[in-house]
MIDO-95403 format. One line per 5 residues: their letters; for each residue x, y, z of N, C-alpha, C. Coordinates in steps of 0.02 Angstrom, whole numbers. Example, Ala and Ser with C-alpha at 12.3 -4.5 7.8 and 13.67 -1.06 7.14 Angstrom:
<rs>
AS = 660/-284/390/615/-225/390/660/-165/390 | 642/-112/354/684/-53/357/645/2/394
</rs>
This chain:
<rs>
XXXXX = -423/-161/1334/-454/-102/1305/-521/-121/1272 | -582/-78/1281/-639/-87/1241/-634/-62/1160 | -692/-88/1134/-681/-67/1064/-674/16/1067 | -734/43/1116/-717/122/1095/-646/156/1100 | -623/116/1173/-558/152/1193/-513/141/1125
XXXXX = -521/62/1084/-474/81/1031/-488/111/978 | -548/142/949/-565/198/903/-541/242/930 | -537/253/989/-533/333/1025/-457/348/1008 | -417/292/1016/-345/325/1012/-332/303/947 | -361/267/899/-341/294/824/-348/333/800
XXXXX = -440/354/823/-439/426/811/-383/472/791 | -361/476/868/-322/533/910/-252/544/869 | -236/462/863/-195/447/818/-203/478/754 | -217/453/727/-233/504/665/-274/570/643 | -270/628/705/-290/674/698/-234/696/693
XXXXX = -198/669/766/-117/700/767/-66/689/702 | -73/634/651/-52/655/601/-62/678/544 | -147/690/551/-163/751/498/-127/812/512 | -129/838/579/-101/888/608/-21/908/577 | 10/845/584/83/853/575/83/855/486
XXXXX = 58/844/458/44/831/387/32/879/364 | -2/930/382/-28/999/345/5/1053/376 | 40/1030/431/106/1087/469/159/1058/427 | 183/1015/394/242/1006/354/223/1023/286 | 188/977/265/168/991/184/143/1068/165
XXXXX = 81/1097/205/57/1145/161/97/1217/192 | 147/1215/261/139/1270/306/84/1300/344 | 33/1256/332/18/1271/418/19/1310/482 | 4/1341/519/27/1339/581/-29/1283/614 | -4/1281/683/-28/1230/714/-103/1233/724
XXXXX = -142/1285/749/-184/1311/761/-267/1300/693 | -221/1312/649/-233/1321/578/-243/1262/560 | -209/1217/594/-220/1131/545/-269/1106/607 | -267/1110/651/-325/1081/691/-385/1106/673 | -390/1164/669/-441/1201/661/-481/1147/580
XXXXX = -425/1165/525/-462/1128/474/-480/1042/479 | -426/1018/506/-446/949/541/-514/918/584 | -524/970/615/-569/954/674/-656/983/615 | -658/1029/581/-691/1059/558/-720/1033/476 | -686/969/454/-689/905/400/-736/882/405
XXXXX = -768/847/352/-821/813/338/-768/754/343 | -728/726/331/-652/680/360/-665/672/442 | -675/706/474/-659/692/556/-708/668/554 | -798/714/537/-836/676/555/-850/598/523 | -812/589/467/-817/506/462/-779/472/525
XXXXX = -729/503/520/-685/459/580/-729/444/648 | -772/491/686/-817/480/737/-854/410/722 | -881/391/664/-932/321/656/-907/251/670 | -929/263/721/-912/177/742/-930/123/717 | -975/129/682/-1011/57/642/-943/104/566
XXXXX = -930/132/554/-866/161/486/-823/113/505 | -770/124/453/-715/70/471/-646/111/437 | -658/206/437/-604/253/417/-550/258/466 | -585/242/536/-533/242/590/-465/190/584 | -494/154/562/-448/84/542/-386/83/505
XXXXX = -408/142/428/-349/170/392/-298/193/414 | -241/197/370/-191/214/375/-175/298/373 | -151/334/437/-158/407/431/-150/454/352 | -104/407/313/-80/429/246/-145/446/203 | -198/376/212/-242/373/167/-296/406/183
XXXXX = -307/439/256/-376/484/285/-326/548/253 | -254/564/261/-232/602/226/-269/652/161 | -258/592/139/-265/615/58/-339/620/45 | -387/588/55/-459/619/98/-461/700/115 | -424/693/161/-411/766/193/-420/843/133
XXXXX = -361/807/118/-324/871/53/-383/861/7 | -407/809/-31/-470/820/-67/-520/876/-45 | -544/844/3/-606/887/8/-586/976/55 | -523/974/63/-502/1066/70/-481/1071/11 | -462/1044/-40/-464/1069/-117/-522/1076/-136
XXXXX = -554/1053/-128/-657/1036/-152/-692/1104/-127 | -673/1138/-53/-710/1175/-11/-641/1248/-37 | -615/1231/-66/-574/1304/-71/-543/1316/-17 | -530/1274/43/-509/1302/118/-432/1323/121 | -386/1318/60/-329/1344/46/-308/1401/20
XX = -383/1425/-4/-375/1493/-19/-418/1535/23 | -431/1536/68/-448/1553/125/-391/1614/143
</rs>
């Protein structure tokens, strides 16, 4: 595997468990957590390849996550 191919599936990796994370914890629907996932100032760190967020542990881009949709109000939406 090249370096990108393995950013690409940590990525992926840990989009899919932001996904599962905000469909358990906050209720969610599915739709609803991608949407805020994909739409993060969080994802776009995860894209930087010279970054090293891809690397983390899904728990800890986690909690990233929930910060900054607490920060942006995106829960009271």
């Amino acid at each position: 595997m090249s370096e990108k191919q393995i950013q690409e599936y940590l990525v992926n990796r840990i989009v899919d468990q932001l996904t599962t994370f905000l469909i358990e914890d906050i209720g969610m629907g599915i739709s609803e957590a991608l949407e805020a996932v994909y739409s993060s100032h969080v994802y776009d760190l995860l894209q930087i390849k010279e970054g090293d967020l891809f690397s983390q542990s899904p728990s800890y881009v986690y909690e990233m996550l929930k910060k900054e949709l607490e920060a942006t109000h995106y829960f009271q939406q």
